[in-house]
VOSE-401557 format. One record per residue (C-alpha): residue in three letters; z, y, x; residue number from 1. Coordinates in nm, 2 decimals. Layout:
REM VOSE-401557
<atom 'ALA', <Z, Y, X>, NUM>
...
This chain:
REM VOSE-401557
<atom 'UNK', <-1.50, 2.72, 2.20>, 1>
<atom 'UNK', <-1.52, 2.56, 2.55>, 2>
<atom 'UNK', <-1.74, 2.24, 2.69>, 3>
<atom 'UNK', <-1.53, 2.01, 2.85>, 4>
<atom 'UNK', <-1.65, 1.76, 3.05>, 5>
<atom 'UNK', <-1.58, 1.39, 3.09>, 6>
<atom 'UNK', <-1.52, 1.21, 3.43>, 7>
<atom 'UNK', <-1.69, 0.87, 3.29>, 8>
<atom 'UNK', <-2.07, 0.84, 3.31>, 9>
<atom 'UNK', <-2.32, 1.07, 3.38>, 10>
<atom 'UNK', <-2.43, 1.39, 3.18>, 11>
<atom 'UNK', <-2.70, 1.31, 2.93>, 12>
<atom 'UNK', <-2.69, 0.95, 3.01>, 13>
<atom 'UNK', <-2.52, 0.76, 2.71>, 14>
<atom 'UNK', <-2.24, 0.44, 2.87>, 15>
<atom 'UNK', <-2.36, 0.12, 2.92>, 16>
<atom 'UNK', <-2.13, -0.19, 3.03>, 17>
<atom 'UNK', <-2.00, -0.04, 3.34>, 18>
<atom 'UNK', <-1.86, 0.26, 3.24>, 19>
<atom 'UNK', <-1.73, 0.11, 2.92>, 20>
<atom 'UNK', <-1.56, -0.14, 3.15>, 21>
<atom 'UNK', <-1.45, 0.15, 3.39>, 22>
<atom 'UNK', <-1.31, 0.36, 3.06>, 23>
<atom 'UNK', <-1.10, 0.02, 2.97>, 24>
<atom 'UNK', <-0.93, -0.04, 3.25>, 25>
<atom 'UNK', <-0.75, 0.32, 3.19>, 26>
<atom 'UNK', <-0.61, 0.20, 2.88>, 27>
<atom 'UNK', <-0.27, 0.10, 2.91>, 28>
<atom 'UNK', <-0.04, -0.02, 2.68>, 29>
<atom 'UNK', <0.24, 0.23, 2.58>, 30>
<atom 'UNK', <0.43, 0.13, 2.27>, 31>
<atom 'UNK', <0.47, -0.18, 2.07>, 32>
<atom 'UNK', <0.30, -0.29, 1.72>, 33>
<atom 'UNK', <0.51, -0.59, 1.70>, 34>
<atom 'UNK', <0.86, -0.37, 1.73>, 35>
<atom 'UNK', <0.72, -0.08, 1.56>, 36>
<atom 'UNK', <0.51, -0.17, 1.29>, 37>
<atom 'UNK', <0.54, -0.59, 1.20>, 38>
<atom 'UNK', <0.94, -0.57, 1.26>, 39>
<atom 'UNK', <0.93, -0.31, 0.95>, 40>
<atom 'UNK', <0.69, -0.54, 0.75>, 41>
<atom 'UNK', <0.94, -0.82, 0.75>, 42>
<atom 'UNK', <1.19, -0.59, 0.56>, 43>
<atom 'UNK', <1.01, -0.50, 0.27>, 44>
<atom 'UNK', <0.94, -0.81, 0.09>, 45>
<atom 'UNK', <1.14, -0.71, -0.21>, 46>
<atom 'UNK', <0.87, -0.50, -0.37>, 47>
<atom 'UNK', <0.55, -0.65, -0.19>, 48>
<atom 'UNK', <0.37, -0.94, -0.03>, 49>
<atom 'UNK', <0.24, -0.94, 0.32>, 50>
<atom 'UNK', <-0.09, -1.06, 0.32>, 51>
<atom 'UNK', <-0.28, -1.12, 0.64>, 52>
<atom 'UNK', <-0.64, -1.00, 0.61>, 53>
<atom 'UNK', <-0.75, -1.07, 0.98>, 54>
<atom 'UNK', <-0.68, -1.05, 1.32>, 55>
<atom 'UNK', <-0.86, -0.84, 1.63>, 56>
<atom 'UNK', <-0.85, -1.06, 1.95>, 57>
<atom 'UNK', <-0.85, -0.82, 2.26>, 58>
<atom 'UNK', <-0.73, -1.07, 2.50>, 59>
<atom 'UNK', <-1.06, -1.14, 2.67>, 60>
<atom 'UNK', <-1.04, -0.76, 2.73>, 61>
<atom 'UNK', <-0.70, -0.82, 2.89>, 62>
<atom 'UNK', <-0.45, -0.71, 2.60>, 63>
<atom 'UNK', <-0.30, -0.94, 2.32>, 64>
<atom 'UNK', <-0.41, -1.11, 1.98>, 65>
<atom 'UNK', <-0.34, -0.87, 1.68>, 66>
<atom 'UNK', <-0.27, -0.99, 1.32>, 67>
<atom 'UNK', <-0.36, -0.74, 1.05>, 68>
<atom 'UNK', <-0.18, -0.69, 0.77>, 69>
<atom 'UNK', <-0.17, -0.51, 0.42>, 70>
<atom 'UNK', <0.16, -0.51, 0.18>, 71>
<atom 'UNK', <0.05, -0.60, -0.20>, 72>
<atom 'UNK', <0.32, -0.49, -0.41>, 73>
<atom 'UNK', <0.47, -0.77, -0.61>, 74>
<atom 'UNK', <0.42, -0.66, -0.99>, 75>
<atom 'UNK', <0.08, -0.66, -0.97>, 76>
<atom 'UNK', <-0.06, -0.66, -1.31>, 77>
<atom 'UNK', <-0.45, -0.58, -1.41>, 78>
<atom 'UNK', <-0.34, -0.36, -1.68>, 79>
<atom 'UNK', <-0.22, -0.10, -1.37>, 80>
<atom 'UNK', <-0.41, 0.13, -1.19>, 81>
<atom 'UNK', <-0.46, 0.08, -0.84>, 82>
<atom 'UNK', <-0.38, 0.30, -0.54>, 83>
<atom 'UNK', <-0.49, 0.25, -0.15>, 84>
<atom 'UNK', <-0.28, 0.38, 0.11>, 85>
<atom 'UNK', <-0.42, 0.31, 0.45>, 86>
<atom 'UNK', <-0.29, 0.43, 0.80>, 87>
<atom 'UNK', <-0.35, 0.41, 1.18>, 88>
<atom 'UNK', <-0.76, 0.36, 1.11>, 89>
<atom 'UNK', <-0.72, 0.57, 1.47>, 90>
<atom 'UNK', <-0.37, 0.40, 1.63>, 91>
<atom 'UNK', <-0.27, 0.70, 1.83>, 92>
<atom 'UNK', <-0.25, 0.93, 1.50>, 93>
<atom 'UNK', <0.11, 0.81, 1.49>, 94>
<atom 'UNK', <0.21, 0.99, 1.18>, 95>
<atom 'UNK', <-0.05, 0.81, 0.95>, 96>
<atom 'UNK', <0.12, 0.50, 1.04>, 97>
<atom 'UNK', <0.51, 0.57, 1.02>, 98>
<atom 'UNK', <0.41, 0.77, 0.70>, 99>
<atom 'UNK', <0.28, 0.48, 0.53>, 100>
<atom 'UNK', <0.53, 0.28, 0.62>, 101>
<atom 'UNK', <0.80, 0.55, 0.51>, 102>
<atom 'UNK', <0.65, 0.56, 0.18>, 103>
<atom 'UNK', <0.68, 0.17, 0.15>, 104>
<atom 'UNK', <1.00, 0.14, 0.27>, 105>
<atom 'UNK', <1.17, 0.48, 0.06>, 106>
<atom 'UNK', <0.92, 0.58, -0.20>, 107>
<atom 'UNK', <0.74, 0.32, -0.37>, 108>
<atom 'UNK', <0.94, 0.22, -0.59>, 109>
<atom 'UNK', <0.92, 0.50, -0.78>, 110>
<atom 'UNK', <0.58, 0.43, -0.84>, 111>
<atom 'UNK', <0.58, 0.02, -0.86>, 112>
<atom 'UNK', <0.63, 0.04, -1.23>, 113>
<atom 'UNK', <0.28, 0.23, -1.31>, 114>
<atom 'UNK', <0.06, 0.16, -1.02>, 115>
<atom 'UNK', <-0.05, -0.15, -0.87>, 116>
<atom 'UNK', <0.01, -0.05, -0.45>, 117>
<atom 'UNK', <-0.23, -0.19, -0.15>, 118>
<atom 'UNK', <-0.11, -0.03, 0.15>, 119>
<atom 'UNK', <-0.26, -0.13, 0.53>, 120>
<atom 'UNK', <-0.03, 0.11, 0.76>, 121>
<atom 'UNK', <-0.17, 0.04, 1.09>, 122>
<atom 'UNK', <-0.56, -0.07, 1.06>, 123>
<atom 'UNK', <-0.58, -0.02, 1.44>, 124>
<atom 'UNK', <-0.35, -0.16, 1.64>, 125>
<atom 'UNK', <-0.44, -0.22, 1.99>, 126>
<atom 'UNK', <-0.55, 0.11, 1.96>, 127>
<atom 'UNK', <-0.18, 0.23, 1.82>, 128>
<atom 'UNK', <-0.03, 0.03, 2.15>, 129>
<atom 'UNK', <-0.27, 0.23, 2.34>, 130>
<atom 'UNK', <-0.25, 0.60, 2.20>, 131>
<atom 'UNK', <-0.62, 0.55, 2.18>, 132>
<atom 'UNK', <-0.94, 0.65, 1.92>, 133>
<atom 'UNK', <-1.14, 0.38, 1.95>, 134>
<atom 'UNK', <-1.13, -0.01, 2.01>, 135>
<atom 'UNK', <-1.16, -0.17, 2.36>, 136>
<atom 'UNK', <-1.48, -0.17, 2.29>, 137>
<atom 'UNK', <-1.55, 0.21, 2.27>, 138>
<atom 'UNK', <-1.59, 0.20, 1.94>, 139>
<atom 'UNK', <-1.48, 0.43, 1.67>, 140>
<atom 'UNK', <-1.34, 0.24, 1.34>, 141>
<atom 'UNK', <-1.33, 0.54, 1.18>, 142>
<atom 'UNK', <-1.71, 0.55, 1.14>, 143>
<atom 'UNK', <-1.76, 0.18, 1.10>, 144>
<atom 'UNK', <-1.69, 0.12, 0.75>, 145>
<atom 'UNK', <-2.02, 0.04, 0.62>, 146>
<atom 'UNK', <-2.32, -0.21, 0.68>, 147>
<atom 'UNK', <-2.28, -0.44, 0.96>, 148>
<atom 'UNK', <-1.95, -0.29, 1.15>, 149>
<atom 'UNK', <-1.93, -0.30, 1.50>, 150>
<atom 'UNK', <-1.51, -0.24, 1.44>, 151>
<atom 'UNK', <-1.35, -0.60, 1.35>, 152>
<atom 'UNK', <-1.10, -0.32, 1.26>, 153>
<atom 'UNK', <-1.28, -0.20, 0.97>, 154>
<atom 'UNK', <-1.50, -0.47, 0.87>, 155>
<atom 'UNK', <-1.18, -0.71, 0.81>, 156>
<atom 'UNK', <-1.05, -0.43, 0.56>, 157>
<atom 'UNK', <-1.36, -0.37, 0.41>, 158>
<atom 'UNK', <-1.44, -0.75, 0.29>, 159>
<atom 'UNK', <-1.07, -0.78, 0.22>, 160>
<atom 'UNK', <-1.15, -0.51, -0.04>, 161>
<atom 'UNK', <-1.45, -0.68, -0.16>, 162>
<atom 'UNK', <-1.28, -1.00, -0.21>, 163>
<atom 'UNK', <-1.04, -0.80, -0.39>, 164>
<atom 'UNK', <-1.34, -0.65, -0.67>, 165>
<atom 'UNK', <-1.11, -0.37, -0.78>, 166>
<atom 'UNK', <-1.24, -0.04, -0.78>, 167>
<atom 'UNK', <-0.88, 0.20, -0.69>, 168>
<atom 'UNK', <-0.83, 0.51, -0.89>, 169>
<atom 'UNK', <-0.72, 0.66, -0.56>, 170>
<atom 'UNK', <-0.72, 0.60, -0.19>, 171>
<atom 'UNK', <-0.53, 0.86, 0.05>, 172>
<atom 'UNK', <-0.60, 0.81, 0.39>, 173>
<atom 'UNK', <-0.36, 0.91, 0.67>, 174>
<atom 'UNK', <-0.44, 1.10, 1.01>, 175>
<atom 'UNK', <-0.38, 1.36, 1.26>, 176>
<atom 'UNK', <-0.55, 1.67, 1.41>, 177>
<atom 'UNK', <-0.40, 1.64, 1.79>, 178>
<atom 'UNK', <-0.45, 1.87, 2.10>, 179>
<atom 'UNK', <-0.57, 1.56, 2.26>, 180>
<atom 'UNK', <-0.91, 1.55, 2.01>, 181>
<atom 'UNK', <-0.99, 1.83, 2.26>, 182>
<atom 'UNK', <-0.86, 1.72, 2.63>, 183>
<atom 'UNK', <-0.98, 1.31, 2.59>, 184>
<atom 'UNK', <-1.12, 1.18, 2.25>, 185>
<atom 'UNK', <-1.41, 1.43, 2.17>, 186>
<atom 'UNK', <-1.52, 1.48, 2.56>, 187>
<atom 'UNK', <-1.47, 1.02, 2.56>, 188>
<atom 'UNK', <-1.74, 1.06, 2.27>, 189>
<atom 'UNK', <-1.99, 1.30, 2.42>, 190>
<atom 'UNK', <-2.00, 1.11, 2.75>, 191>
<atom 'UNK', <-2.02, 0.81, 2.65>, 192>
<atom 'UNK', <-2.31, 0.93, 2.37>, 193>
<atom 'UNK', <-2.48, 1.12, 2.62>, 194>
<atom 'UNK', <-2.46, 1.44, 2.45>, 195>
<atom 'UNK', <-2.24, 1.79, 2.54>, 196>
<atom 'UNK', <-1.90, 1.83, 2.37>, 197>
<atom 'UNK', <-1.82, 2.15, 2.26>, 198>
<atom 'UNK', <-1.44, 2.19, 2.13>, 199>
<atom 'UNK', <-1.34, 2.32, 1.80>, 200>
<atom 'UNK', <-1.05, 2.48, 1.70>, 201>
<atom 'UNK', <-0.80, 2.28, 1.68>, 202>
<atom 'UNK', <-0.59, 2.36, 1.32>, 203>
<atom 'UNK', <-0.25, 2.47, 1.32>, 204>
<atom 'UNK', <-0.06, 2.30, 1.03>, 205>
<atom 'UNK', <-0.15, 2.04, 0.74>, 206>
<atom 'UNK', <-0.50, 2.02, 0.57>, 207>
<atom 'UNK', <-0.75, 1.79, 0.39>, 208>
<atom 'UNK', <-1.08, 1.61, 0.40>, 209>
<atom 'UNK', <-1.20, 1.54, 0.09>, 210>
<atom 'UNK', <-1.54, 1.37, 0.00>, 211>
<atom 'UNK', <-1.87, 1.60, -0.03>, 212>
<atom 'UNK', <-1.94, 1.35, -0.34>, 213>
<atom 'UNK', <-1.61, 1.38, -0.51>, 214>
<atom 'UNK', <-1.43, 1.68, -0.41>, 215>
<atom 'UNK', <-1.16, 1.68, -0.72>, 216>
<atom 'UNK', <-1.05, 2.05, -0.63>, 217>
<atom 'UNK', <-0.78, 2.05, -0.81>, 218>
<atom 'UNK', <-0.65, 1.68, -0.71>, 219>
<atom 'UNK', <-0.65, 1.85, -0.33>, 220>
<atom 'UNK', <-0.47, 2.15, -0.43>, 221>
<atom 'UNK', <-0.17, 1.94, -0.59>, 222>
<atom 'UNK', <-0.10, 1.76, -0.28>, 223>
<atom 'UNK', <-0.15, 2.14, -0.05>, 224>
<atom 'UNK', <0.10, 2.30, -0.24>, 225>
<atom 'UNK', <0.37, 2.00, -0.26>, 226>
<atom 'UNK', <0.31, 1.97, 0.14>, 227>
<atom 'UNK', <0.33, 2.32, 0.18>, 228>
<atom 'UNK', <0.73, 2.26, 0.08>, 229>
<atom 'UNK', <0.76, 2.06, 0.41>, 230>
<atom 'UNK', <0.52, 2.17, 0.65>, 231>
<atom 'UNK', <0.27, 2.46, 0.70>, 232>
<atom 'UNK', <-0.08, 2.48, 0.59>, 233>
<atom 'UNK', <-0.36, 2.51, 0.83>, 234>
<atom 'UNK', <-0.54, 2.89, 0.83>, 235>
<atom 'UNK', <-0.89, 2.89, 0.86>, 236>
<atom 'UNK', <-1.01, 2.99, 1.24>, 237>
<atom 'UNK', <-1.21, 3.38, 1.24>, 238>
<atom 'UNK', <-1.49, 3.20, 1.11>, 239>
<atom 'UNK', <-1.35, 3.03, 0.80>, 240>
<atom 'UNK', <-1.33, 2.70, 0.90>, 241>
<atom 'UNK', <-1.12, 2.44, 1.02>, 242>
<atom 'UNK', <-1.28, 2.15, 1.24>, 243>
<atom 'UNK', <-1.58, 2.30, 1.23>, 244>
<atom 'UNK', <-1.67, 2.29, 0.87>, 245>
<atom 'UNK', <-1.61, 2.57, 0.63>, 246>
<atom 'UNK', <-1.31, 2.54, 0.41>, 247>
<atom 'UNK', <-1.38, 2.53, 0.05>, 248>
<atom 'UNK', <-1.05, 2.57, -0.08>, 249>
<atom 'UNK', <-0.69, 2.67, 0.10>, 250>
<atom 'UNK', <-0.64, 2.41, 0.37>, 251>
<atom 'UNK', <-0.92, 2.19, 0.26>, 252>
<atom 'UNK', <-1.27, 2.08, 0.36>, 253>
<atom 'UNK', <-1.53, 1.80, 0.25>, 254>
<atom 'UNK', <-1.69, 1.53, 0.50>, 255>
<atom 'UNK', <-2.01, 1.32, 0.37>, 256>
<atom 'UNK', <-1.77, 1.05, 0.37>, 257>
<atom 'UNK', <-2.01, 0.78, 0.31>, 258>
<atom 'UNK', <-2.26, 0.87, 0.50>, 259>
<atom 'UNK', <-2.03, 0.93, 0.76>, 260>
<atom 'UNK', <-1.87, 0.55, 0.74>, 261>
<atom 'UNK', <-1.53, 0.67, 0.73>, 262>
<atom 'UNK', <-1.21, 0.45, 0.60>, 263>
<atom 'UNK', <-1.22, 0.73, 0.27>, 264>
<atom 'UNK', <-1.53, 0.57, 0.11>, 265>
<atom 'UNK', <-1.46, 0.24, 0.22>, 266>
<atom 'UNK', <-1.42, 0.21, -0.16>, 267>
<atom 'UNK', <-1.57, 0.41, -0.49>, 268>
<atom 'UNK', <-1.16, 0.55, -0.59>, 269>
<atom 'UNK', <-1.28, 0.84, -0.77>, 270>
<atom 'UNK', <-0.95, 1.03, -0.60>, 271>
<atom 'UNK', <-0.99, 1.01, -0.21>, 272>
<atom 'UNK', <-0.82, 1.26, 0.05>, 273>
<atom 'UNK', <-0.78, 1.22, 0.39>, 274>
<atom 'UNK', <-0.47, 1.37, 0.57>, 275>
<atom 'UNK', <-0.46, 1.59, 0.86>, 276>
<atom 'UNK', <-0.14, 1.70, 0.96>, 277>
<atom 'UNK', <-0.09, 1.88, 1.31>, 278>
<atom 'UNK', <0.17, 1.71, 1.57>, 279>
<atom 'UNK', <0.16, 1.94, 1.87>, 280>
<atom 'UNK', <0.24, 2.26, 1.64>, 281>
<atom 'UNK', <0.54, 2.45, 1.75>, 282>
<atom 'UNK', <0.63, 2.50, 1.45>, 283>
<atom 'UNK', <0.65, 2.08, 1.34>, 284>
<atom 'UNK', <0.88, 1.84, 1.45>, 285>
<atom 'UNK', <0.77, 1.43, 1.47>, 286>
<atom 'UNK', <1.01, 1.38, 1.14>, 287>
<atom 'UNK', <0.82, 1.67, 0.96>, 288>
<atom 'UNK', <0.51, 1.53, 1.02>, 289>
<atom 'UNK', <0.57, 1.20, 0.89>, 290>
<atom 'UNK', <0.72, 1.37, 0.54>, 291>
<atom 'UNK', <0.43, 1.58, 0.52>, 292>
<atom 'UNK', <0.25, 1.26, 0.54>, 293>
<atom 'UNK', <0.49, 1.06, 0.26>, 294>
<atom 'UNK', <0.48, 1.39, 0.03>, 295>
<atom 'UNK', <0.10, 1.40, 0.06>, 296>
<atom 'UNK', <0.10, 1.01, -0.08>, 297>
<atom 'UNK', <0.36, 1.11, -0.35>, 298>
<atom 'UNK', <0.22, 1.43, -0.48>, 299>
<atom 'UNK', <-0.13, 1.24, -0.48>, 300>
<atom 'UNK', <0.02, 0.95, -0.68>, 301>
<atom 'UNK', <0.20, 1.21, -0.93>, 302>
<atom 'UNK', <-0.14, 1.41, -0.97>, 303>
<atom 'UNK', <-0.32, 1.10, -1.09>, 304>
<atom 'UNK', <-0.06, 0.97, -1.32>, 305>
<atom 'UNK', <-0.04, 1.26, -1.50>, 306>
<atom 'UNK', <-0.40, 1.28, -1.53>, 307>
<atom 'UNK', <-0.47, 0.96, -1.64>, 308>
């Protein structure tokens, strides 16, 4: 493992305004939410509802207005089960987000008649536009669901789901492992923390994060050995981990999600995963990581069905 350095700040001396403000006025925009995820929304109203659940106003920051959304499927009944599907909590993980709305658009349906479906494909979406981690503010959603967030991307979500007052049976959560975590996104955090970044490893194929509190072994190996048909499954590194953290099981580790504040305990869903498929592999193509991502959700969805 190498320390990289990050040209913002100074060592040891965590951001304040200034170099938050210089680190913003990098960020340019680079793709299109409207075209690519809300165009797609619009098409899909057969099987669900688009419900608005907030909106993240960047403009004082120079960018646009962002609606959020989160499809409801239409047979929604309180005698069904309900399953969470949630994508883009980090917008430049672009697999997470065309994987969910893949899913939507091809899959679901298989799945309408037993499961009541909640799926927000694109939780961060100035951040999508942006290939970026964090917000405009420098802030990471993906550790901002809990207490008093300082991500208007997670807390809309979050009370959405409150208001909601149904406890899913199982939430999959969609991301990537990218080379970038090492070039920009983990030296961004150190510098602007204050601390020294030293890289991991990055993984090379498809694993899983499940929760310390709820690892449901065998609910993780399901979906590893249907996304093992479609993509390769990350090896452990020489020291028998992946990210860091020792695996527990082939292609798996656990986070402290809660504690943590990540989008996989933004509920109590006693089955919780979190995707991490591998884009800049040589041996994946874009499409292959987006099926990896849709056969993750399906073989997730078939493992509870059967076991409830």
């Amino acid at each position: 493992m190498t320390e990289v350095y990050y040209p913002i700040g100074r060592l040891g001396q965590p951001w304040q305004a200034a170099e938050k403000q210089q680190w913003l006025a990098l960020q340019k925009v680079q793709r299109s939410y409207q075209q690519d995820v809300l165009a797609l929304l619009s098409t899909l109203d057969a099987h669900f509802e688009r419900e608005q659940y907030g909106e993240v106003d960047y403009q004082a920051q120079g960018f646009a207005c962002y609606p959020l959304y989160i499809l409801k499927s239409r047979d929604w009944r309180n005698d069904k089960p309900l399953a969470l599907i949630t994508g883009g909590v980090h917008g430049y993980e672009t697999s997470g987000v065309h994987g969910a709305l893949r899913f939507a658009a091809q899959h679901a349906v298989a799945y309408l008649a037993d499961f009541n479906l909640l799926i927000a494909p694109c939780i961060s979406p100035w951040a999508y536009e942006t290939i970026n981690r964090w917000n405009p503010l420098a802030v990471d959603p993906n550790r901002s669901f809990s207490g008093d967030s300082a991500s208007d991307e997670a807390r809309y979500l979050r009370e959405y789901l409150q208001r909601l007052a149904i406890t899913p049976l199982l939430h999959i959560d969609l991301h990537e492992t990218t080379d970038s975590d090492n070039t920009e996104f983990r030296p961004a955090k150190a510098a602007r923390d204050g601390t020294v970044n030293t890289n991991w490893n990055i993984p090379d194929g498809f694993y899983l994060v499940g929760d310390a509190e709820r690892p449901e072994p065998a609910f993780q190996q399901a979906i590893i050995n249907e996304v093992a048909k479609v993509t390769h499954i990350a090896p452990p590194d020489e020291n028998g981990e992946l990210i860091g953290d020792p695996m527990v099981q082939p292609g798996v580790i656990n986070y402290p999600k809660k504690a943590l504040g990540l989008c996989g305990r933004v509920t109590e869903a006693p089955y919780v995963t979190t995707t991490e498929v591998y884009p800049d592999s040589p041996s994946a193509t874009p499409e292959q990581c987006v099926m990896a991502q849709v056969t993750a959700i399906c073989a997730a969805l078939n493992f509870v069905r059967q076991a409830s």
